[in-house]
DOLO-294080 format. One record per residue (C-alpha): x, y, z; chain. Coordinates in Angstrom, 2 decimals. Layout:
BEGIN
X	Y	Z	chain
X	Y	Z	A
...
//
This chain:
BEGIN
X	Y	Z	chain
1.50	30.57	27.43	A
4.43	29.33	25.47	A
3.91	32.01	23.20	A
3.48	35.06	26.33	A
6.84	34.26	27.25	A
8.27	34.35	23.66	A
7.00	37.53	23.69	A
8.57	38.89	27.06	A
11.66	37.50	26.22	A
12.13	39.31	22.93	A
10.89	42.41	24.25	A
13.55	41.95	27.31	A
16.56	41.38	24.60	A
15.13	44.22	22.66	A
15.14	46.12	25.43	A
18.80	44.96	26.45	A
19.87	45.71	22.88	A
18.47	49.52	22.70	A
19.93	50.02	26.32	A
23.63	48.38	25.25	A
23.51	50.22	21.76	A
22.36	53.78	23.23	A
24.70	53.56	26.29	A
27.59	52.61	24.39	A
26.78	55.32	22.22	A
26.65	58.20	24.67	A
29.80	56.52	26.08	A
31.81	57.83	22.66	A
30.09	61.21	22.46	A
30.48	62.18	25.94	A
34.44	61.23	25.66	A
37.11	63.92	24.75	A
38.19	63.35	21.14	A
42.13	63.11	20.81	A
43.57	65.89	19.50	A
47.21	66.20	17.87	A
49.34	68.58	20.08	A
50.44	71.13	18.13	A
53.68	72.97	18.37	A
53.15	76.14	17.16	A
56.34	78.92	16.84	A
56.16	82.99	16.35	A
58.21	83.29	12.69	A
59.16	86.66	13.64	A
61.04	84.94	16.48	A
63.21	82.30	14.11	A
63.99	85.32	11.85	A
65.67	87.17	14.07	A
67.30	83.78	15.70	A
68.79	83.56	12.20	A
69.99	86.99	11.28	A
71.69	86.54	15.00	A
73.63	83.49	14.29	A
77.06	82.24	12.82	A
75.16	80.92	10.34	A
73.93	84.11	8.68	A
77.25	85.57	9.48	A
78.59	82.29	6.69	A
75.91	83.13	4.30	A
77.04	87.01	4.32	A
80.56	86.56	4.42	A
80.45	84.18	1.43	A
78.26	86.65	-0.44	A
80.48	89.07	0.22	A
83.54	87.46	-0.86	A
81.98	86.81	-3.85	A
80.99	90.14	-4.73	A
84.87	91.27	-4.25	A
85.81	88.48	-6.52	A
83.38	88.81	-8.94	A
84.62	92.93	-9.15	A
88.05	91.33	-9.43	A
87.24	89.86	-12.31	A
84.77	91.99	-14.00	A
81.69	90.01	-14.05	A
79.10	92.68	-14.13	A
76.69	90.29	-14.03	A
77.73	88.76	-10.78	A
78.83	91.97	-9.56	A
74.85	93.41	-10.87	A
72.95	90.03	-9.29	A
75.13	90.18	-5.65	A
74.12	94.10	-5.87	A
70.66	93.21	-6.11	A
71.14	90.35	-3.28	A
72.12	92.53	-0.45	A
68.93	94.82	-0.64	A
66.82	92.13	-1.40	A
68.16	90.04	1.41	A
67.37	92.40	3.97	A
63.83	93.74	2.88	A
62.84	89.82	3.02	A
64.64	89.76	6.60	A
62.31	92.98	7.60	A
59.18	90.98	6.18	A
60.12	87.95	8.56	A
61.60	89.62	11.34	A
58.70	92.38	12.04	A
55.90	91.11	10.04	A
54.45	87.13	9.23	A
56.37	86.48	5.83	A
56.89	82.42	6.23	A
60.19	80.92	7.07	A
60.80	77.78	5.26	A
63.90	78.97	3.58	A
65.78	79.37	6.74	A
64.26	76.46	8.40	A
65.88	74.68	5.67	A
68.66	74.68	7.27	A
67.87	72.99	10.24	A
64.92	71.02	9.15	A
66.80	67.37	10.12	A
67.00	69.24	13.86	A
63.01	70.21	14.20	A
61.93	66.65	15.11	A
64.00	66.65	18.08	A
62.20	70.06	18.84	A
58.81	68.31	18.77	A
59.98	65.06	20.72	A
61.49	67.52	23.65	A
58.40	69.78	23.34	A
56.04	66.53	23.33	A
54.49	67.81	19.64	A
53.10	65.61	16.57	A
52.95	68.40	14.36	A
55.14	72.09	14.77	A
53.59	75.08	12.30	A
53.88	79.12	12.12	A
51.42	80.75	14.86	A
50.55	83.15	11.64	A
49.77	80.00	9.15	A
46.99	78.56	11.10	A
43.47	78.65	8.87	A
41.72	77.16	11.89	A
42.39	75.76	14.98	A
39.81	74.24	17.09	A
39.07	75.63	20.93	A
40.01	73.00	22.48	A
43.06	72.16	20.52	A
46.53	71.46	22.50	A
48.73	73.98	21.27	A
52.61	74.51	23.09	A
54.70	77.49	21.87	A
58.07	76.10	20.42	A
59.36	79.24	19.38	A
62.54	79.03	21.88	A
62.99	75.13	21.08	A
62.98	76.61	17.25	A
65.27	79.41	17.98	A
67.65	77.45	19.55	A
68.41	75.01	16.70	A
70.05	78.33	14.61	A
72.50	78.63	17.94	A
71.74	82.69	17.84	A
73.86	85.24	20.28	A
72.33	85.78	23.68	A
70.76	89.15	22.85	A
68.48	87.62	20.15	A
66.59	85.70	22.99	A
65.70	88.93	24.69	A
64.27	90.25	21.55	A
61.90	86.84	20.82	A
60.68	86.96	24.73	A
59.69	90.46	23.66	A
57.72	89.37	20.56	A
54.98	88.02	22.80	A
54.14	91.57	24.28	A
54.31	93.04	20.29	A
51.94	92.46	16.93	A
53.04	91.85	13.68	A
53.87	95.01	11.30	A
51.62	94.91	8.86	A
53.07	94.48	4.99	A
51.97	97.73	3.98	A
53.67	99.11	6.79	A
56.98	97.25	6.20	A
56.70	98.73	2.34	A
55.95	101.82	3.33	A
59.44	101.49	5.26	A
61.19	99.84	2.38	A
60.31	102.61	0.00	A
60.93	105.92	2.20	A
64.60	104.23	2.84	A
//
């Protein structure tokens, strides 16, 4: 008898065990994983944010200073290298500004403002809308781009133009050459 009720009682614990171990289980697959919130921005919209602001207006006014003083003094070179700028300059704004060319370079110069961006905007992590490999379904995305915009200070008009972005694609880089090269 003593050894019937050994019996029963393991089998209950057993029992007790498979019912804790597979409830808690199902517990942690049926809950919602935690996902970062992900700031996400339209590049095309900080490009033109930039090329609207007093700080493009510095970067061109310097340049251009220094191309009259370099002509002052005769440094081809300089003269030959700020030629080459100017062009250069502005097919890279084209590539950000209309199509997804990446920009770091001008987020450089706000880069100690963006994590106020993602505190206001309630963000762990803020990335280009064009540099995503993969991004889950279920993911908990919030567009930034205006947050992002603002940090450059642009004139008025510029936010007109990135509210408009959300209605237009992306030129594609062939396209953009194609520009370029009939110019």
């Amino acid at each position: 008898m003593k050894r019937g009720m050994l019996i029963t009682a393991l089998l209950v614990v057993s029992f007790g065990a498979m019912y804790l171990f597979s409830s808690g289980a199902q517990g942690s697959a049926g809950e919602k994983k935690k996902l970062l919130r992900v700031g996400v921005y339209d590049s095309r919209g900080i490009a033109i944010a930039y090329g609207n602001s007093a700080l493009f207006d510095k970067v061109l006014k310097e340049k251009k200073a220094a191309f009259e003083q370099a002509k002052k003094d005769n440094d081809t070179k300089k003269v030959q290298d700020l030629e080459e700028w100017f062009p250069a300059r502005q097919a890279k704004a084209h590539r950000q500004a209309f199509g997804t060319m990446p920009v770091h370079d001008l987020l450089e110069v706000v880069k100690d403002r963006i994590p106020a961006v993602a505190k206001e905007a309630g963000v762990d992590a803020i990335v280009s809308k064009w540099e995503l490999d993969y991004l889950a379904a279920d993911a908990d995305i919030v567009d930034v781009t205006r947050g992002m915009a603002e940090l450059f200070q642009p004139r008025e008009k510029a936010y007109k133009w990135i509210e408009q972005l959300k209605d237009v694609d992306p030129v594609s880089e062939e396209a953009i050459e194609k520009h370029e090269s009939s110019r």
